[in-house]
Structures are given as structure tokens and as C-alpha cells.
Backbone as a ProteinNet text record, in pm:
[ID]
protein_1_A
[PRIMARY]
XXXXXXXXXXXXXXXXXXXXXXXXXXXXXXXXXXXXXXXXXXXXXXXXXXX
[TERTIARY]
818.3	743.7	826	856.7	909.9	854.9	924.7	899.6	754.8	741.5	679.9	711.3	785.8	788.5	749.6	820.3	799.7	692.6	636.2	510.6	477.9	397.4	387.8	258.1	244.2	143.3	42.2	-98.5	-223.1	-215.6	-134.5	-82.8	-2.7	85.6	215.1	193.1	112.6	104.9	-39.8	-91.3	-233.9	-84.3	-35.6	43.3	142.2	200.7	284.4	220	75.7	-46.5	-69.3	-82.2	-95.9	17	124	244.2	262.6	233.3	287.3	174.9	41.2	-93.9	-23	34.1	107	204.3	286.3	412.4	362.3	204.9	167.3	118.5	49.4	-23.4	4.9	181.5	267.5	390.2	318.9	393.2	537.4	571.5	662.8	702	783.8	827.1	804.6	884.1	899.4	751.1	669.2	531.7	452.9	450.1	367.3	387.9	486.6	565.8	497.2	463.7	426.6	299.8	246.3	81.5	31.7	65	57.6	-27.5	43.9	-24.8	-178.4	-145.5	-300.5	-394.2	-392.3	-444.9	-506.4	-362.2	-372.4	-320.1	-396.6	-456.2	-431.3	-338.7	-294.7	-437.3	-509.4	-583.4	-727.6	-740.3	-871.3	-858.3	-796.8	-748	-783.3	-910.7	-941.7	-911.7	-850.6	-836.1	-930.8	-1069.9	-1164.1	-1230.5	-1314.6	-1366.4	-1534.4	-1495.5	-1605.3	-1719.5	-1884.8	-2000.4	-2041.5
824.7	728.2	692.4	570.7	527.9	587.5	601.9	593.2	500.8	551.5	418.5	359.5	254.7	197.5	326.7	279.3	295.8	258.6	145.7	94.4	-16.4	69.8	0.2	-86.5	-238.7	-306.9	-338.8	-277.7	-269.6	-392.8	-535.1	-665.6	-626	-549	-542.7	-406.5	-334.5	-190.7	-265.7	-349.4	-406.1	-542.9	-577.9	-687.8	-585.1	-476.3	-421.5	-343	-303	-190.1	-309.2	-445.2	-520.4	-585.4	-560	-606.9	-507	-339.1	-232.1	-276	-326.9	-310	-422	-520.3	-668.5	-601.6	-486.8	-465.9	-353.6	-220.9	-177.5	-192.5	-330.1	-416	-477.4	-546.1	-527.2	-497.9	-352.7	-217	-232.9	-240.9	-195.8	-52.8	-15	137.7	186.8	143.6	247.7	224.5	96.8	146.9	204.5	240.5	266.6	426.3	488.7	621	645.5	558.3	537	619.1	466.2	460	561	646.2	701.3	806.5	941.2	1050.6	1055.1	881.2	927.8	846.8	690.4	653.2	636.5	653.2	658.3	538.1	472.9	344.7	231.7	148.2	55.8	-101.4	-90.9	-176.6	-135.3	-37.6	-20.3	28.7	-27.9	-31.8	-128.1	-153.7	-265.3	-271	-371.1	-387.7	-460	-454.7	-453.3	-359.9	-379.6	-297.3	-196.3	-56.6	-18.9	-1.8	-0.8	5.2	115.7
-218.5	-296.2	-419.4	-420.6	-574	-673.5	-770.3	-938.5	-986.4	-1085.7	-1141.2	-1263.2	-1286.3	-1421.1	-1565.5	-1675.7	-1754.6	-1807.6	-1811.9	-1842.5	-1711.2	-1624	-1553.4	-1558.4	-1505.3	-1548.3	-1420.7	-1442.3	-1321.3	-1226.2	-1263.8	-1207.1	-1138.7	-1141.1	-1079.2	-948.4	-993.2	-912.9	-802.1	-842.4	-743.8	-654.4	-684.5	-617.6	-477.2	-559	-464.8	-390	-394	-277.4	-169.6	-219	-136.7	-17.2	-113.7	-18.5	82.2	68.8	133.5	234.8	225.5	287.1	394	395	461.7	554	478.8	542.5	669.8	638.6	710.7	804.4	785.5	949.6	986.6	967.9	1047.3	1132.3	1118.1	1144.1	1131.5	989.6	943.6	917	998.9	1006.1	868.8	763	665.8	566.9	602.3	522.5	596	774	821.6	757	763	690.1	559.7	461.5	388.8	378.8	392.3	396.3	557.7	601.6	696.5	706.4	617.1	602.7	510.5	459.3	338.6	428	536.5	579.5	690.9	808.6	961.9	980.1	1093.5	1137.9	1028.4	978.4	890.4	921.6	1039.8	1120.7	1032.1	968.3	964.6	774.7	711.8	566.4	528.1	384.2	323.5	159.3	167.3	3.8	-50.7	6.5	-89.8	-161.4	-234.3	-336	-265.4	-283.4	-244.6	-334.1	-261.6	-378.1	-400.3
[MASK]
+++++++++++++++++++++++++++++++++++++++++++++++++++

């Protein structure tokens, strides 16, 4: 897992969860690696907000 910025900004860290979320469903090797062990299934991952 990368670093994170020195000051990293909640714009920039919500832009790149979303790009890894793009690159995981479609199955891109190194985000499926990624997002793998915490999620599974990249198909059944929502970046919406839970209530």
C-alpha cells in the first residue's frame, strides 16, 4: 500500500478509493491484489454511503 502524503487532502484520498474501485471491477491484477484481502468480490463493492 502506498504512503500517504504529507498532508494528504479527503479530495484526493476519496478520488484515488474511487479510481482503485474502477481499476478493481475491471480486474485489474494489481488492484484486485489490492482491494482483495479486505473485500473479495470487487462486483459486490459500493461506494455509496451506508445508513
Amino acid at each position: 500500500m502506498p504512503n500517504l502524503p504529507t498532508c494528504p487532502s479527503l479530495e484526493n484520498l476519496k478520488n484515488n478509493a474511487k479510481r482503485l474501485l474502477k481499476s478493481a471491477r475491471s480486474e485489474d491484477p494489481n488492484a484486485l491484489a489490492q482491494v482483495g484481502p479486505y473485500f473479495g468480490d470487487p462486483s459486490k463493492i459500493s461506494h455509496n454511503k451506508r445508513s
